[in-house]
C-alpha positions in Angstrom: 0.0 0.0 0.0 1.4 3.3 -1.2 1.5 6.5 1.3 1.5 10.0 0.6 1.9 13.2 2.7 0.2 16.3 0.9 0.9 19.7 3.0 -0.8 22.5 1.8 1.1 25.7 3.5 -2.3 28.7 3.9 -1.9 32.2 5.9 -4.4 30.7 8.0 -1.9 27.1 9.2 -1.0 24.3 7.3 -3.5 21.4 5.8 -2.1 18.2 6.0 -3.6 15.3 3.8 -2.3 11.5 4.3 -3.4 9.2 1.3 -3.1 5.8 1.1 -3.5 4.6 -2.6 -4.9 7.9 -3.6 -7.5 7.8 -0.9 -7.4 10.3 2.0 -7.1 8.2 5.2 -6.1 11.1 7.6 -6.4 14.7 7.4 -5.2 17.5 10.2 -5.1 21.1 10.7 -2.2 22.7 11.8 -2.8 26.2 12.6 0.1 28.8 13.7 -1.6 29.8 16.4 -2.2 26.6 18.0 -1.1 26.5 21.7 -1.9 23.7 24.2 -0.8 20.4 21.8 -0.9 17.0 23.0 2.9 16.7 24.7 3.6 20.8 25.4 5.4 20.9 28.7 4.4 24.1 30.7 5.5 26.0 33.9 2.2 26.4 35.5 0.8 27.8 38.8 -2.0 26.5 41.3 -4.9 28.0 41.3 -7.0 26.0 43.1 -6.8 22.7 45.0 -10.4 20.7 45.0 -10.2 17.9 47.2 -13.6 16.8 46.5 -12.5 15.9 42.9 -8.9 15.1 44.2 -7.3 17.2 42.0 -6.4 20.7 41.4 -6.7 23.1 38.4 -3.7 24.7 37.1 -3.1 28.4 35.0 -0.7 27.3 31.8 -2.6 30.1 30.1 -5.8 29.0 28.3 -8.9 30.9 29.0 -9.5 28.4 31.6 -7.7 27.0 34.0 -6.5 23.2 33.1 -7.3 20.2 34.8 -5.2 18.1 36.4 -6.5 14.9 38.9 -4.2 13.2 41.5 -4.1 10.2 39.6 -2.1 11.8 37.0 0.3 13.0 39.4 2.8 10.3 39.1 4.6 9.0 42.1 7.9 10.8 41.1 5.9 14.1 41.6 7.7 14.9 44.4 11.1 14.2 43.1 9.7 16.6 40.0 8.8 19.5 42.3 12.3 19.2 43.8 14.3 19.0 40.8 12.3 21.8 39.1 13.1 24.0 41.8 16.6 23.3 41.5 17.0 24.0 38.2 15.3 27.4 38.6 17.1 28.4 41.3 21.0 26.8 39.7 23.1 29.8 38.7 25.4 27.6 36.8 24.3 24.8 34.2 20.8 22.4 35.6 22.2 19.6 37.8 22.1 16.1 35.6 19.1 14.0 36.4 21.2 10.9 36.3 23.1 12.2 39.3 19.6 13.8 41.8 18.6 11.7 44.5 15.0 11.0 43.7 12.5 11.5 46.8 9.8 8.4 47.9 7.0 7.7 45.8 3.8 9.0 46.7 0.5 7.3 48.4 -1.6 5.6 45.2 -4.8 6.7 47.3 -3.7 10.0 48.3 -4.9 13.4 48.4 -4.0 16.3 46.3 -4.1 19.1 49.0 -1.1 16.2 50.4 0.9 17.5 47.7 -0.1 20.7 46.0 -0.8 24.2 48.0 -1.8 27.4 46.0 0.2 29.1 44.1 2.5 26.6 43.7 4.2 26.7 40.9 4.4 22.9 38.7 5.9 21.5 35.6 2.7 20.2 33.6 2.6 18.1 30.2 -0.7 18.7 28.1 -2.3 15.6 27.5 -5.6 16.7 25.9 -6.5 19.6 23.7 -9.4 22.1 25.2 -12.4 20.6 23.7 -15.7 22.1 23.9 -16.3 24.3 27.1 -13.5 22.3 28.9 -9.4 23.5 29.5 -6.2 21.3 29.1 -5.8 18.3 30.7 -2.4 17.8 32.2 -0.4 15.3 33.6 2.8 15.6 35.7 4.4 12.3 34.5 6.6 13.7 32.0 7.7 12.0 28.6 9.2 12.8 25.5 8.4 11.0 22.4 10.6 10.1 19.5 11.0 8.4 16.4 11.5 4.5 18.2 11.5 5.3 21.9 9.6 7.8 24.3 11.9 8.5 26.7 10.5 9.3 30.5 12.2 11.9 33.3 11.9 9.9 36.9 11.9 6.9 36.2 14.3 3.6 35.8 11.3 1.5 33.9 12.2 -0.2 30.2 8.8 -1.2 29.0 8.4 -2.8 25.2 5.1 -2.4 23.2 3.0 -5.4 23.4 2.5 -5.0 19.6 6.3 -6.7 19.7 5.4 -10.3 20.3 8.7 -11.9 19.5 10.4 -12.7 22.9 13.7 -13.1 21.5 13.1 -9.5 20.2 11.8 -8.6 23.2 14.7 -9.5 25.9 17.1 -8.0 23.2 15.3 -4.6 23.2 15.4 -4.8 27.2 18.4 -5.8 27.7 20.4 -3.5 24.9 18.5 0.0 26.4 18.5 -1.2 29.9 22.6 -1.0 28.9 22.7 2.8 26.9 19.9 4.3 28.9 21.2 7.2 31.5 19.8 6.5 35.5 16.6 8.4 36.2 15.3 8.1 32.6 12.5 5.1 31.7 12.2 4.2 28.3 9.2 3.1 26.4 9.8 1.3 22.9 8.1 1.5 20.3 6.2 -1.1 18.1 8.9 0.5 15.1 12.0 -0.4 17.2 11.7 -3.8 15.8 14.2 -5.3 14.1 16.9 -1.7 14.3 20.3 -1.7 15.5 22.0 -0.4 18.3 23.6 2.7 16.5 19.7 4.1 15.6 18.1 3.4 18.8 21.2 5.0 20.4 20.2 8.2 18.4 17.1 8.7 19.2 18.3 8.4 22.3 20.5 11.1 22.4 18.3 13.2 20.4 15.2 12.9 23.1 18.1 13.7 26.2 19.1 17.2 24.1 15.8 18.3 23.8 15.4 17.3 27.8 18.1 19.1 28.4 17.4 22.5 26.1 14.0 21.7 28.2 15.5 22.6 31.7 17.7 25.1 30.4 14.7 27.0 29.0 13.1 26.4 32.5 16.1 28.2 34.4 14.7 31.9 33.0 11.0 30.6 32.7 8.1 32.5 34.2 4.3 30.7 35.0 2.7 30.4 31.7 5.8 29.6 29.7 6.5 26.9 27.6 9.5 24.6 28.3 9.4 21.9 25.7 7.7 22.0 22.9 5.8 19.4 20.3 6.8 19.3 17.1 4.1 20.2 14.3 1.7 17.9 13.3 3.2 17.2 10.3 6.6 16.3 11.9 5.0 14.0 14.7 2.8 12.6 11.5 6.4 11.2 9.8 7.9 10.6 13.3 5.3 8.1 13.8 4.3 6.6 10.3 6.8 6.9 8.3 8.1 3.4 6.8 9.5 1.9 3.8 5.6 2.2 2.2 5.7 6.1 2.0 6.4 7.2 -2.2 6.3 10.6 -1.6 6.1 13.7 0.9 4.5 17.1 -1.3 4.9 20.5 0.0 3.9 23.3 -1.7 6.0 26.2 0.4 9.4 26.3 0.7 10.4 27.5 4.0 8.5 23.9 5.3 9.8 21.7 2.2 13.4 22.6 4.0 12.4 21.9 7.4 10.9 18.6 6.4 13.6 17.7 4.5 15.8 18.3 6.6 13.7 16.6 9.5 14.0 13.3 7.4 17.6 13.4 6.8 17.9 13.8 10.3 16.2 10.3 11.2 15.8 8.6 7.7 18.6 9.6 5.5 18.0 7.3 2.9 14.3 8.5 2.8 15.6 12.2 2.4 14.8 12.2 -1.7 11.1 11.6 -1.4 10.6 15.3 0.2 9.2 17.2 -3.0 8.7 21.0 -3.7 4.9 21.2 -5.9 5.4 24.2 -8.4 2.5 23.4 -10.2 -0.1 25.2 -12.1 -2.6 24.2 -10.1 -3.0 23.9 -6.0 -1.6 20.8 -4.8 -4.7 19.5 -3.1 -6.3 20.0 -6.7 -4.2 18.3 -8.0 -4.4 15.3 -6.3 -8.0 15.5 -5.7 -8.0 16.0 -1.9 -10.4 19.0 -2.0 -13.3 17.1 -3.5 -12.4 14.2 -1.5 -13.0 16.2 1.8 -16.2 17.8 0.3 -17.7 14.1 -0.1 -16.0 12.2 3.3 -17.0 15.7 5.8 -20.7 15.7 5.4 -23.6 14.0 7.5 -24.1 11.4 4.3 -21.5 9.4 3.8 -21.6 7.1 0.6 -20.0 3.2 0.1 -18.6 1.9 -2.6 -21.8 -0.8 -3.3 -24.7 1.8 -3.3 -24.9 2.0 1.1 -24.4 4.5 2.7 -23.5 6.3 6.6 -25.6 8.8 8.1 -23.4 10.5 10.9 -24.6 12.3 14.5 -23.2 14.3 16.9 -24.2 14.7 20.3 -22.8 16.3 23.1 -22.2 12.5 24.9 -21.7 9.8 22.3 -21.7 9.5 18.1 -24.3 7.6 16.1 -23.5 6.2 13.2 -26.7 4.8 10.9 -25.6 2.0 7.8 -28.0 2.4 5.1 -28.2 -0.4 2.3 -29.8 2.2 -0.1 -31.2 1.2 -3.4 -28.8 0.6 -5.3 -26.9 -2.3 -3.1 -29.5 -5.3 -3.3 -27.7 -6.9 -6.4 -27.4 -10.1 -4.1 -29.8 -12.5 -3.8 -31.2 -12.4 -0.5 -31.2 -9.5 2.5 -28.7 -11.3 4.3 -26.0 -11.6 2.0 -26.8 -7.9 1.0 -26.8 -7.1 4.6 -23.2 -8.9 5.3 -21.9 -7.2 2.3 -23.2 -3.6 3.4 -22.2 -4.1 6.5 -18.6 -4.5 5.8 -17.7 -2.4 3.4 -19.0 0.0 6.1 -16.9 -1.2 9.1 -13.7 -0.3 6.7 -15.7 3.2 6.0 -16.3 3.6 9.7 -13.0 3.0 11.1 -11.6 5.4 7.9 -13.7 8.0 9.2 -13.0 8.0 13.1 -9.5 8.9 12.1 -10.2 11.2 9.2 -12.5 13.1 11.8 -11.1 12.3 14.9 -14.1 11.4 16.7 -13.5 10.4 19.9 -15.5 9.3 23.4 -18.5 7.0 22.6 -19.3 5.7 19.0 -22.5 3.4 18.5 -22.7 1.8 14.7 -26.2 0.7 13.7 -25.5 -2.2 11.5 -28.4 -3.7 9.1 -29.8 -6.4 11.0 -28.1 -9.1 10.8 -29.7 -12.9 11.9 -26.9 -15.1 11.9 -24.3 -15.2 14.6 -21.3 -16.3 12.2 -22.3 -13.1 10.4 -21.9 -11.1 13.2 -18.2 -12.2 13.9 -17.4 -11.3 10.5 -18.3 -7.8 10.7 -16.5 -7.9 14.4 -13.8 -9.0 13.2 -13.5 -6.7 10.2 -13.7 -3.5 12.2 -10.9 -4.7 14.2 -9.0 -5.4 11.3 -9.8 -2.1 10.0 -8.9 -0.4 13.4 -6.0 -1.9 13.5 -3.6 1.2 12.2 -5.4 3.5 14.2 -2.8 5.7 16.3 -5.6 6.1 18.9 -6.1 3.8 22.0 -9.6 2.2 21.3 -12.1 -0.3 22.4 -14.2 -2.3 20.3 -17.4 -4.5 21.4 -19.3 -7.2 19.6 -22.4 -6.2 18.1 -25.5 -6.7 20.2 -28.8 -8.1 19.9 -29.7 -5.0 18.4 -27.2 -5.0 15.9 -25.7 -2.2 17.1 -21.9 -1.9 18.1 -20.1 0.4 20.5 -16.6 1.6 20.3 -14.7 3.8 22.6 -11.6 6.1 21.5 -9.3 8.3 22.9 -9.8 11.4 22.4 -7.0 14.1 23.1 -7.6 16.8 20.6 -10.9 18.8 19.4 -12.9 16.8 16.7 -12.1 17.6 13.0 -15.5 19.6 11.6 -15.8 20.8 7.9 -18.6 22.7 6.4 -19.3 21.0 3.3 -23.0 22.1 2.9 -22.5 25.1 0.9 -24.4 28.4 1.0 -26.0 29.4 -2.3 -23.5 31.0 -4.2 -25.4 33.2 -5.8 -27.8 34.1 -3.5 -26.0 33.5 -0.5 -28.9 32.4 1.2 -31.6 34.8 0.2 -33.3 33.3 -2.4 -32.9 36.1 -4.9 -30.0 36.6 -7.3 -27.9 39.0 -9.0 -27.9 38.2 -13.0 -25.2 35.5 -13.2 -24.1 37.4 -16.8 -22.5 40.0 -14.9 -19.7 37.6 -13.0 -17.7 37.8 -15.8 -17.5 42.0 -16.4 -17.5 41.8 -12.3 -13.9 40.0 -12.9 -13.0 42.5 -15.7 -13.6 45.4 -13.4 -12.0 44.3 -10.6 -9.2 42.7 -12.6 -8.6 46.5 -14.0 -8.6 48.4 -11.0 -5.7 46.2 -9.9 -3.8 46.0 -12.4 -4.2 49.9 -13.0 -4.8 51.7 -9.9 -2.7 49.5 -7.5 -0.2 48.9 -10.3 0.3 44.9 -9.1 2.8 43.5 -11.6 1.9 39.8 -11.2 -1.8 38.7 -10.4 -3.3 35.2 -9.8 -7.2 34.5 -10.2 -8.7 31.5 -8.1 -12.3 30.8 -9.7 -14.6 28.0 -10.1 -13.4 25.4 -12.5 -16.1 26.2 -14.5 -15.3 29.7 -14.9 -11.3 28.7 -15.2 -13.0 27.1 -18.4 -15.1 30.1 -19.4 -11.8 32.3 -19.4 -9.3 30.2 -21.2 -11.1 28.4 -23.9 -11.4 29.5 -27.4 -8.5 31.2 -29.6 -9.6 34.6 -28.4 -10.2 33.7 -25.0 -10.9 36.2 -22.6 -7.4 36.0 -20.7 -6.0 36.5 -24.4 -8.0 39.7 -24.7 -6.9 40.4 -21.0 -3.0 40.1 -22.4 -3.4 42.1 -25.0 -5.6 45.5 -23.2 -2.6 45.1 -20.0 0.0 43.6 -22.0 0.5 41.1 -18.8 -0.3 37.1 -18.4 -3.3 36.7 -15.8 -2.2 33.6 -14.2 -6.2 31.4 -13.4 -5.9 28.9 -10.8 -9.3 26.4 -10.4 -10.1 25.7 -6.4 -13.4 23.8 -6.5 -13.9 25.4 -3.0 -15.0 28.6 -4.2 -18.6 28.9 -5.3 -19.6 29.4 -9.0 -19.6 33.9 -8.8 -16.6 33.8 -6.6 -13.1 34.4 -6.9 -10.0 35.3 -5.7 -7.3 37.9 -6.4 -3.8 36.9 -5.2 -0.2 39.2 -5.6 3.0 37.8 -7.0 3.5 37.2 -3.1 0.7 34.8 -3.0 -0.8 37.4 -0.8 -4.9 37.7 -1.4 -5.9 41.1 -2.7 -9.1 42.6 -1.0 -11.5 44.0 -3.7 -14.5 45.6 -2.2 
């Protein structure tokens, strides 16, 4: 199976598209102004210890105060405060962790106000995003993830992914980081550890104890509020975790970020360093590659199947419902059974495609078409857990019920992924009465002429509808060849299917839009 990483670089963040054989199996936002990701490290302060909830809500500096429960304390926490306060108050270089005398573990069924007072200032790790009317969640047991390994402060632990089942593999793993590893530092490995040598675990190694140690550096000057180690971007932690031999090709269409990826790769996949690629095409790279009609058909409540079925999706504020459909056109077998079996699991693999592509976490429940027999069932149990199966988030799967209906449960640690793909009338925007559609094109002409006369732009690009991209260039004496020839000047026309048929865009040789009132 072929992989492909599309990033499409926009002033608002960056859109990043994984495909797997052309079809988009994950998709992300990565704004710039995104604060508060899954594995930030903070300074934060105590402002308030509940001890009816056991925990204690800490300022990092969202809107609201983040969460934090004793349980995810960690029983180094008070070796953590110590050290912390060490480091912050060291006028030379931060003391080596391998070389502090850890303190006693905490009380497993403790309280919080044992071990936080207000105002007390913590280091905190975000481990879920604000969602909804909620803040951060936080954690105090610290780790820092890499490419094979995650590497954790306080502790002496090497664990091993259960997803490595060879025990030859297993004891070799243990016993050859159990040798390099530093004291006070756990290591976790990971399932892609498998199988590598000693000089590339060693590494990643390395690379996870400098960014530990920039960390507590960055924490000697630190105020409350400030972040001390920082995630990489989404797209970064997307090749840090997936990439493998299977990947063709990684497309970036700006080139600040095609050198930072590239030189991300070279950094822990040398040989993989070529498939980074700079897209200089005519057209947008998620046209291109057909991404942006691909999220226009996967986003929406209906979700159509390859046999004729399709998913109706829900949101609630507790759980998700998803309804399978057979629809008309899938009863080409020959009884409602066999049509039913066949529905069915075509949409466990849809399913399962769309918790990722959306995120959607907390409570699912699937309505499958009835089903009567119990071999039946299995089948489409056993098919959604194949189809889970390369899913990055932790998850629990149920047989189905009487009912037909099955019920998964999956982590969720970042805000769900919503796109409007119900489009307001483009030409009425909603009213219900519209401007003659003969006048878009002089509209374009007029516009087109103050800028290119009154604001003097040397290089302008138009994103339209592909049907007015046609409109424009077709014919001998098209009407970007009477353009050339009134302004002397190539109008560069760009189709983005996003727009709506009597919009467009005007962009600057900088790529920068141009606002036309």
């Amino acid at each position: 199976m072929s992989s492909e990483l599309i990033i499409n670089s926009t002033q608002q963040g960056n859109r990043i598209a994984l495909l797997k054989d052309k079809r988009l199996s994950e998709y992300q936002i990565d704004k710039d102004e995104t604060q508060f990701q899954v594995g930030d490290i903070y300074l934060g302060t105590v402002k308030k210890v509940v001890p009816g909830l056991n925990a204690a809500f800490i300022d990092i500096g969202y809107e609201k105060d983040a969460f934090l429960h004793y349980l995810d304390l960690g029983p180094q926490i008070r070796t953590l405060n110590k050290y912390s306060k060490l480091v912050q108050k060291s006028k030379g270089a931060p003391q080596k962790l391998g070389t502090f005398k850890k303190e006693p573990d905490i009380n497993k069924l403790g309280k919080i106000n044992q071990v936080l007072t207000k105002n007390q200032q913590i280091l905190v790790q975000v481990v879920k995003e604000p969602i909804s009317t909620k803040g951060p969640r936080l954690s105090c047991e610290l780790s820092l993830a890499g490419r094979y390994m995650v590497l954790v402060p306080f502790s002496n632990a090497v664990n091993i992914s259960k997803k490595i089942t060879n025990s030859n593999e297993r004891k070799r793993l243990s016993r050859l980081m159990s040798s390099i590893k530093p004291e006070n530092f756990g290591i976790i490995i990971r399932t892609v550890a498998e199988g590598k040598d000693v000089a590339e675990l060693d590494k990643d190694l390395r690379s996870l104890l400098e960014r530990w140690d920039e960390g507590m550096k960055a924490l000697k000057d630190a105020k409350t509020r400030d972040k001390v180690i920082g995630e990489m971007s989404r797209a970064s932690s997307m090749l840090r975790d997936m990439l493998n031999e299977s990947f063709d090709s990684i497309i970036v269409d700006d080139n600040k970020m095609y050198h930072e990826i590239r030189h991300y790769i070279a950094s822990i996949v040398p040989e993989k360093e070529k498939i980074v690629k700079l897209h200089n095409g005519k057209s947008k790279v998620f046209e291109q590659f057909g991404i942006e009609k691909q999220l226009k058909m996967l986003f929406g409540q209906s979700v159509s199947l390859p046999g004729g079925g399709y998913l109706v999706i829900e949101h609630t504020e507790a759980l998700h419902v998803i309804d399978v459909n057979s629809g008309n056109k899938s009863n080409a077998q020959t009884d409602q059974e066999t049509t039913a079996v066949t529905v069915n699991m075509q949409a466990a693999e849809e399913v399962a495609r769309q918790l990722r592509l959306r995120d959607m976490g907390g409570i699912i429940v699937i309505d499958f078409i009835d089903m009567k027999k119990a071999e039946h069932k299995k089948e489409v149990y056993q098919k959604m857990k194949d189809a889970m199966s390369i899913d990055r988030s932790k998850y629990t799967i149920l047989p189905l019920t009487k009912f037909g209906l099955m019920q998964i449960t999956r982590q969720r640690v970042r805000p769900e992924l919503e796109l409007q793909t119900k489009e307001v009338c483009p030409t009425c925007n909603g009213t219900g009465k519209i401007a003659p559609t003969v006048g878009i094109p002089d509209q374009i002409d007029s516009n087109l002429d103050f800028i290119l006369t009154k604001q003097n732009e040397k290089k302008v690009t138009i994103a339209v509808h592909p049907f007015l991209e046609s409109y424009f260039t077709k014919g001998v004496m098209s009407r970007r060849t009477k353009w050339f020839l009134k302004y002397q000047r190539w109008i560069k026309l760009e189709k983005d299917s996003s727009l709506g048929i009597n919009e467009c865009k005007f962009y600057n040789g900088m790529g920068e839009e141009i606002k036309v009132d």
